[in-house]
C-alpha positions as CSV (number, residue, x, y, z in Angstrom):
1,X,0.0,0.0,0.0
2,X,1.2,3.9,-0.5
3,X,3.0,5.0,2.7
4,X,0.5,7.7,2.7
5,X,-2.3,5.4,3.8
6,X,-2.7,4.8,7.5
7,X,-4.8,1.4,7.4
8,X,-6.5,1.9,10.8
9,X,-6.5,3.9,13.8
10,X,-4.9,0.7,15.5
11,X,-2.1,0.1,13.1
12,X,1.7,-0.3,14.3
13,X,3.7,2.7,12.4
14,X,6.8,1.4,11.5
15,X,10.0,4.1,10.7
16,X,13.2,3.0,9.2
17,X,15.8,5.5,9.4
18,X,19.1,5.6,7.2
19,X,21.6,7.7,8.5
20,X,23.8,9.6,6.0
21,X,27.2,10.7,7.8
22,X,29.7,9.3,5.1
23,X,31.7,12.2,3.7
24,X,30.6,14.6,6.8
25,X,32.4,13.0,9.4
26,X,35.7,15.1,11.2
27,X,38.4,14.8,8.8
28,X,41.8,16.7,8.9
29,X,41.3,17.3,5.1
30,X,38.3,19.5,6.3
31,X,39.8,21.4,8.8
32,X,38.9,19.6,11.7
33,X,41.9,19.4,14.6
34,X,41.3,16.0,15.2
35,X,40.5,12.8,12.5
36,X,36.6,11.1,13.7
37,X,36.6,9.5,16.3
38,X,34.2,6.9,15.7
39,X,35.8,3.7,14.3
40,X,35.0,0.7,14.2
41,X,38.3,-0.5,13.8
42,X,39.3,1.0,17.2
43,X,41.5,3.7,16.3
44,X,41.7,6.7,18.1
45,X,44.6,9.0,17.0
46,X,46.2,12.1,18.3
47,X,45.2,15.4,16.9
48,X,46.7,16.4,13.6
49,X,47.2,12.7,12.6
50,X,44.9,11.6,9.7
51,X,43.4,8.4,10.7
52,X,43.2,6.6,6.5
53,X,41.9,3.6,7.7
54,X,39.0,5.1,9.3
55,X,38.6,7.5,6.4
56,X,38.5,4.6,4.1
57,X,35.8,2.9,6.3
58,X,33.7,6.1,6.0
59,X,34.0,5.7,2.0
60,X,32.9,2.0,2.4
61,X,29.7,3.1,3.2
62,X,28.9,5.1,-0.1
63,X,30.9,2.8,-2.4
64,X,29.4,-0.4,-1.2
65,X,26.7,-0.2,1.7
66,X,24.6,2.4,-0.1
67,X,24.0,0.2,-3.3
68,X,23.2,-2.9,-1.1
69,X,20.7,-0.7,1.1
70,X,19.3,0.7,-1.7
71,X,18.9,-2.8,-3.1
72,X,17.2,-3.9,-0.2
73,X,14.7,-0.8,0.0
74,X,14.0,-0.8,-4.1
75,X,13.4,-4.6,-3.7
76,X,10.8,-4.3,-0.3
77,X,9.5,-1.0,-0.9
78,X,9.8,-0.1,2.2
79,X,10.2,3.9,2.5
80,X,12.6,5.5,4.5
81,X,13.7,8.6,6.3
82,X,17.1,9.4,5.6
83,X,18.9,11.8,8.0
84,X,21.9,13.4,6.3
85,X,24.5,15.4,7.0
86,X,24.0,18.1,4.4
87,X,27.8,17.8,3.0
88,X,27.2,14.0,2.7
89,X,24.6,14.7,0.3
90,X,26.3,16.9,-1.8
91,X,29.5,14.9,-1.9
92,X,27.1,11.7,-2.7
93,X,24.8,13.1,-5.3
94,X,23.8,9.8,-6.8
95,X,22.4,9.0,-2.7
96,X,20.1,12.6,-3.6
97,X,18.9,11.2,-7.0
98,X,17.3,8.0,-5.6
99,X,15.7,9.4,-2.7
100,X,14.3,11.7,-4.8
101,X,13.1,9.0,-7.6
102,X,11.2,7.3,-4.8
103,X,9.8,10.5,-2.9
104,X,11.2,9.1,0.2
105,X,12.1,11.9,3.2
106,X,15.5,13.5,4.4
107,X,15.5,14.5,7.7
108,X,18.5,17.2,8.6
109,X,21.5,15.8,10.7
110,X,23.0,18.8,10.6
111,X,25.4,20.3,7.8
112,X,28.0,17.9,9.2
113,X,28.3,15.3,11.2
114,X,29.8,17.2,14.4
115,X,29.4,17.7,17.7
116,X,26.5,20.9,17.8
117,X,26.0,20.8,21.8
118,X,29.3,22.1,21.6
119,X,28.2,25.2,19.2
120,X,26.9,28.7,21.0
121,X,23.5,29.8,19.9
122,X,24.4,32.0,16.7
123,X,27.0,29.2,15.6
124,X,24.4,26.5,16.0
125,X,21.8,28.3,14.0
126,X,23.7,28.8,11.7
127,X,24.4,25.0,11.3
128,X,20.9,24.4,11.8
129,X,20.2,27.3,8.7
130,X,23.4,25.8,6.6
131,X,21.6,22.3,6.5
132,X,18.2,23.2,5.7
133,X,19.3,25.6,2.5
134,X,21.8,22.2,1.2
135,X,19.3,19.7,1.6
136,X,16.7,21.6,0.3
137,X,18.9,22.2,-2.9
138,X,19.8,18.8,-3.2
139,X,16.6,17.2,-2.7
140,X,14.2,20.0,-4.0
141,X,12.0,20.4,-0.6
142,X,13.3,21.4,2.9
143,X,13.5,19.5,6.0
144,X,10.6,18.9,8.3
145,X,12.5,17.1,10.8
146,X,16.1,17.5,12.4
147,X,18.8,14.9,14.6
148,X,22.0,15.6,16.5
149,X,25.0,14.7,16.5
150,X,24.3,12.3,20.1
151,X,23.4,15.7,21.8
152,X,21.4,18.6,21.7
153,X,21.9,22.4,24.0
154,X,19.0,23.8,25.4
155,X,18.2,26.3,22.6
156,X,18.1,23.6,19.8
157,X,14.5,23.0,20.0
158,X,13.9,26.6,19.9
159,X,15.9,27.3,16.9
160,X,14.3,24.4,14.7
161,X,10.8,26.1,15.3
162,X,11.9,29.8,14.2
163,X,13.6,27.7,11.1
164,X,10.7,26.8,10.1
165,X,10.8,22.9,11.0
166,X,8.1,20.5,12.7
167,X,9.5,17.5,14.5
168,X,12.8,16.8,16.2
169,X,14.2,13.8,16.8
170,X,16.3,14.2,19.9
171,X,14.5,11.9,22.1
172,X,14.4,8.3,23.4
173,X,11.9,8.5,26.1
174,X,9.4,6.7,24.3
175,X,7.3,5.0,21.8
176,X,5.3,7.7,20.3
177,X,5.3,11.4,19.7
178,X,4.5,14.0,21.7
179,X,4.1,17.5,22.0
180,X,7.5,20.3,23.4
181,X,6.8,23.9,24.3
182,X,9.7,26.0,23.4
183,X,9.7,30.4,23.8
184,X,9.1,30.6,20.3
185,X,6.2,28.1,20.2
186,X,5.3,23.9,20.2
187,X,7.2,21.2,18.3
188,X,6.7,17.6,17.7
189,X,8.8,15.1,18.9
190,X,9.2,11.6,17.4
191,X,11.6,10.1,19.5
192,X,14.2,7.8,17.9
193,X,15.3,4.4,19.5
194,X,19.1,3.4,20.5
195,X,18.6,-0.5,21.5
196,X,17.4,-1.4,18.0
197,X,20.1,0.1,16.0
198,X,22.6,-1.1,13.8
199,X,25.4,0.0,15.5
200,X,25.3,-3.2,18.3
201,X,26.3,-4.8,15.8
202,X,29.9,-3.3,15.4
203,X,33.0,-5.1,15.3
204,X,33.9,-5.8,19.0
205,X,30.5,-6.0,20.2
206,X,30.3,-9.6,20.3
207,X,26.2,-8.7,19.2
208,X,26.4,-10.6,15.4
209,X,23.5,-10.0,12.7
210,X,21.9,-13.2,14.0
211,X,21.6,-11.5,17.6
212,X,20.0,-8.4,15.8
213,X,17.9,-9.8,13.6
214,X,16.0,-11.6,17.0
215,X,16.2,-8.4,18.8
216,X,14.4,-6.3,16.3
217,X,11.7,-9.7,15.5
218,X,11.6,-9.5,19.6
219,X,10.6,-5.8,19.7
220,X,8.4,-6.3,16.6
221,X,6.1,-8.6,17.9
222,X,6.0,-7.1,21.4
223,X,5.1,-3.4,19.9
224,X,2.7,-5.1,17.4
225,X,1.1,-6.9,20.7
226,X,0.6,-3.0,22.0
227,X,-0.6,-1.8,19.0
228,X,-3.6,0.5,19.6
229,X,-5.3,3.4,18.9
230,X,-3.0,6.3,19.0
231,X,0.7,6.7,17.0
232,X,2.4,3.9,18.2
233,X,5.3,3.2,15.6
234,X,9.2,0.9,15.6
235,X,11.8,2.9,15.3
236,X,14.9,1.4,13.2
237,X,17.9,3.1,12.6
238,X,20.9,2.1,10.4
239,X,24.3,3.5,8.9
240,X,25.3,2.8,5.3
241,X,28.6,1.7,6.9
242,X,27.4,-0.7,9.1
243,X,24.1,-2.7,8.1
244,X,25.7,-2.2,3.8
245,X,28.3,-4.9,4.4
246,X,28.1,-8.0,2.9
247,X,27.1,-10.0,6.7
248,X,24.9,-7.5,7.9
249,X,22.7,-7.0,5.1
250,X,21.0,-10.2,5.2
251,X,19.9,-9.6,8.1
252,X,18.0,-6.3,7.5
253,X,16.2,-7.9,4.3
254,X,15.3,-10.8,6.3
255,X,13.4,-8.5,9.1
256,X,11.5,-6.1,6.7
257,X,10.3,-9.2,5.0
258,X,9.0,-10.3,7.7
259,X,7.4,-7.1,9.0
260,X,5.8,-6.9,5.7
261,X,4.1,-10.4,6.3
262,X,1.8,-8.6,9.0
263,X,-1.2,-6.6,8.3
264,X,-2.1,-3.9,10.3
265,X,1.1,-1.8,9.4
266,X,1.7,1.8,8.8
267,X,4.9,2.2,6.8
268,X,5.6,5.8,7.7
269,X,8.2,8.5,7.0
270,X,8.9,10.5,10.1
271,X,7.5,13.9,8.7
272,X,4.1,11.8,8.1
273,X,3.6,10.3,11.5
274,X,4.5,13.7,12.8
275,X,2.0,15.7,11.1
276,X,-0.8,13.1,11.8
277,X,-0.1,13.3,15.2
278,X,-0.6,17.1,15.2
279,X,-3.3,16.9,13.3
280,X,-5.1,14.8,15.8
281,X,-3.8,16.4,18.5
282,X,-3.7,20.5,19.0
283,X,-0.9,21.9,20.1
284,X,-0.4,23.1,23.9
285,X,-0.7,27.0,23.9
């Protein structure tokens, strides 16, 4: 069915989220003091060193996982939101063209993928602004929705609202949206879910694709169990790095298929759930 049709008031939404941060991560070639620190390989350098191995790791993800993601979602049908780091996008134009081609949402993860809670208001909005403007150009309608880098300051909310978007992301307190009051007005939140993500599954972990697969068919069934009337909706994030190699992949196929044998499913972008939710519920004054 169209991801625009909600099949009943009791169906489970279900959001897949693909994170775009390949190209946008801290680099030494773009300035940054220090190479990224997240590696799967381990590596943590000094400042000033480039880290090539991690770099290359970063590039995997484009080369490689985003064909075999892509694969996965032209072959299901599933939609997706994609949050992107703004630069990501515009160093990976061909990851712009096929969102676009299948009308699927990007989400703003800020113009790169660094830390904002460490940015002062005006530097932050300006990130916030910087985003918005790229992804708009590169997919041809602005963001609705935003995500941090891990962490968020206490103006961020505020900031998203006067910029003009309607849901943040910023949240793992529960299961379904809900309504924030900021100074310059309400926003929706559509909390995003840590446990379920692709990142257990990192080298080191000891969590393998088999353990994941069970843990998201385990959540599944329990939240599908709860479904009722209201915006209940699964949250699943993965990283074109992590869940696009050849071991992992199999494992996200395997669990959409089998989310798709269920009726009573609302295959939802983000932006969609969130406006239903206002829609149905007024905003606090």
């Amino acid at each position: 069915m169209p991801e625009s049709d909600r099949p009943s008031s009791t169906s489970l939404g279900f959001s897949l989220v693909v994170n775009v941060e390949e190209g946008a991560e801290m680099s030494i070639l773009d300035g940054d003091r220090r190479p990224e620190p997240v590696d799967e390989m381990g590596l943590a350098l000094k400042d000033g060193l480039r880290n090539y191995g991690n770099e290359s790791n970063y590039r995997y993800g484009i080369k490689e996982g985003f064909p075999r993601v892509a694969k996965v979602l032209s072959d299901t049908g599933v939609p997706a939101t994609w949050t992107a780091a703004a630069i990501a996008l515009e160093r990976a134009p061909q990851i712009a063209e096929f969102i676009t081609k299948r009308d699927d949402e990007v989400a703003s993860h800020g113009y790169r993928w660094i830390q904002q809670y460490r940015m002062d208001e005006d530097a932050e909005r300006e990130f916030i602004q910087r985003a918005r403007d790229s992804i708009t150009a590169s997919i041809g309608t602005p963001p609705a929705g935003h995500l941090s880098r891990y962490l968020l300051t206490d103006k961020t909310r505020e900031i998203l609202v006067q910029e003009g978007f309607t849901y943040h992301m910023d949240d793992y307190s529960g299961d379904e949206p809900y309504w924030a009051t900021t100074p310059s007005g309400p926003i929706v939140v559509m909390p995003y879910a840590i446990d379920t993500n692709d990142m257990k599954m990192w080298q080191g972990t000891g969590y393998t694709p088999r353990d994941w697969y069970d843990y998201l068919v385990d959540s599944f069934d329990q939240m599908y169990s709860e479904r009722r009337e209201g915006f209940r909706y699964m949250s699943l994030g993965v990283h074109l790095r992590i869940v696009g190699r050849p071991g992992r992949i199999g494992a996200l196929r395997k669990f959409l298929e089998y989310v798709k044998s269920h009726d009573d499913v609302w295959w939802i972008h983000r932006r969609q759930m969130a406006a239903a939710f206002a829609a149905a519920n007024p905003a606090p004054h």
